[in-house]
Each structure stands twice: as C-alpha cells, then as structure tokens.
C-alpha positions in Angstrom: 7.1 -5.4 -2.2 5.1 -4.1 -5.0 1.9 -5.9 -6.2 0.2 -5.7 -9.5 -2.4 -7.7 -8.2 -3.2 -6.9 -4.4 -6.1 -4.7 -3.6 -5.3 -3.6 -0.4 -2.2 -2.3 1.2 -0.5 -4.4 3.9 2.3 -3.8 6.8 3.4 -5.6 9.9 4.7 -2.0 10.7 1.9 -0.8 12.9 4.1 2.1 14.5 4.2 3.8 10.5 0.8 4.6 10.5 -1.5 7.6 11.2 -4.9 8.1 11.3 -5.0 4.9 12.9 -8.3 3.2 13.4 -9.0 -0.1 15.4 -10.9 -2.6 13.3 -13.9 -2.8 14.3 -14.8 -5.8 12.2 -13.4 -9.2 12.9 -11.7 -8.8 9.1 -9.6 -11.4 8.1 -7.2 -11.8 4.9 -5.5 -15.0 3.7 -1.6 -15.0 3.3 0.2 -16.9 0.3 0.6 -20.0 2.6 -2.9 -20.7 3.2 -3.4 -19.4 6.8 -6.0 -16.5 7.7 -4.6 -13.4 9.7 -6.3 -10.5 11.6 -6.2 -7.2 10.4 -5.5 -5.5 13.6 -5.9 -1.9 12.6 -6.3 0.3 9.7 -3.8 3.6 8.9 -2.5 6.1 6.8 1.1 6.9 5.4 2.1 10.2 4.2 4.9 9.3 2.0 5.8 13.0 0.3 3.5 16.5 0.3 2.0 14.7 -3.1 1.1 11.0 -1.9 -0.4 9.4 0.9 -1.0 6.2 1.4 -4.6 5.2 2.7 -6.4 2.7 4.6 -3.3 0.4 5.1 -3.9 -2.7 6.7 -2.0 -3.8 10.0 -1.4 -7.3 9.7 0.8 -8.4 12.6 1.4 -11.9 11.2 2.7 -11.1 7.8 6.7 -10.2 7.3 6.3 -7.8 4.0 4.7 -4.3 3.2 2.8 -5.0 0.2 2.0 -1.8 -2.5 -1.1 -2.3 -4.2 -0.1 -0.9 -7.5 -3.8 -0.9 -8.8 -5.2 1.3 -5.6 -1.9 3.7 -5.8 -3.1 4.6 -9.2 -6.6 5.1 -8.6 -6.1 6.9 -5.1 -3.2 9.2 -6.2 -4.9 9.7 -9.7 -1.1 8.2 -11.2 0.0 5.9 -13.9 3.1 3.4 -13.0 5.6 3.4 -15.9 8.1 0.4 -15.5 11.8 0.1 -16.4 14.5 -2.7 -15.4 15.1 -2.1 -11.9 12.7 0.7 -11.0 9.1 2.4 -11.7 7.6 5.7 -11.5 4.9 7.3 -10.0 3.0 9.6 -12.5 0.5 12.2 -12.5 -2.3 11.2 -14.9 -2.3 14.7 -16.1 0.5 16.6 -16.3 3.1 13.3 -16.1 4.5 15.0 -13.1 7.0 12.5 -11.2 5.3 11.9 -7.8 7.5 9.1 -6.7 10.3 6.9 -7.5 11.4 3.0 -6.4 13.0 0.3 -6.6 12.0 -3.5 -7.2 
C-alpha cells in the first residue's frame, strides 16, 4: 500500500529485509484501529541497482507493507508523478524512471 501521509516504512515481512537491526528501543507505533504494536526490527530492501529502501520497520502485528511516499522521495532524491492506475518513480534531476507501480 502506498501512503502519502506515513513517515515510516512498514512490513509484517521480516524475512525481506537486510541489514537487519534488533530494536533496541521499546518503539511502539499505533495501527488505524487504535491498538499500539512493537516494532520488532529495523531493515533494508534493495528493490533495483537504483533504489533501496531504508530503515523499514518490522511490525509483526500489522497485515500491509506500507510505502511512505514522502521518505521515498527524499531518500531516493525522486519526485512521484501520478496517473489512473499507476505512479512513477523519478529522478529529481534528469527525470530518469527509477521505478514503476501499481495502486
């Protein structure tokens, strides 16, 4: 699920990370339906030789992957352009097509 509005990234998917870090702080982040969650660990996903993914949170308890539109573009130095059913992943610069999805 893409987010305009998350701040972090999220994923129940543990095993997809790398660089995985245990959490050393008792962090905490509250789901839609009210309840708190642990984040369990913290990773990376290398997606393409352009884009990586970092500090993902591992939240066991939650059933989505979440993609924090606002930190893709300011980790990957991108711009999202949006159409009907998909968006793309820009360079700022050169407008280079990074990545491609669907919604």
């Amino acid at each position: 699920m893409i987010n305009t509005g998350a701040i972090d990234y999220m994923t129940s998917l543990s095993s997809c990370l790398s660089r995985v870090k245990n959490n050393g702080v008792n962090c905490c982040i509250k789901l839609p339906n009210g309840n708190q969650v642990l984040v369990t660990h913290v990773g990376d996903v290398h997606l393409s030789n352009d884009l990586t993914l970092k500090d993902i949170l591992a939240v066991l308890d939650f059933k989505y992957n979440v993609l924090s539109i606002s930190k893709l573009c300011r980790d990957s130095n991108c711009v999202v352009v949006f159409y009907d059913e998909i968006f793309l992943l820009q360079d700022y610069a050169t407008r280079k097509v990074k990545g491609l999805g669907e919604y």
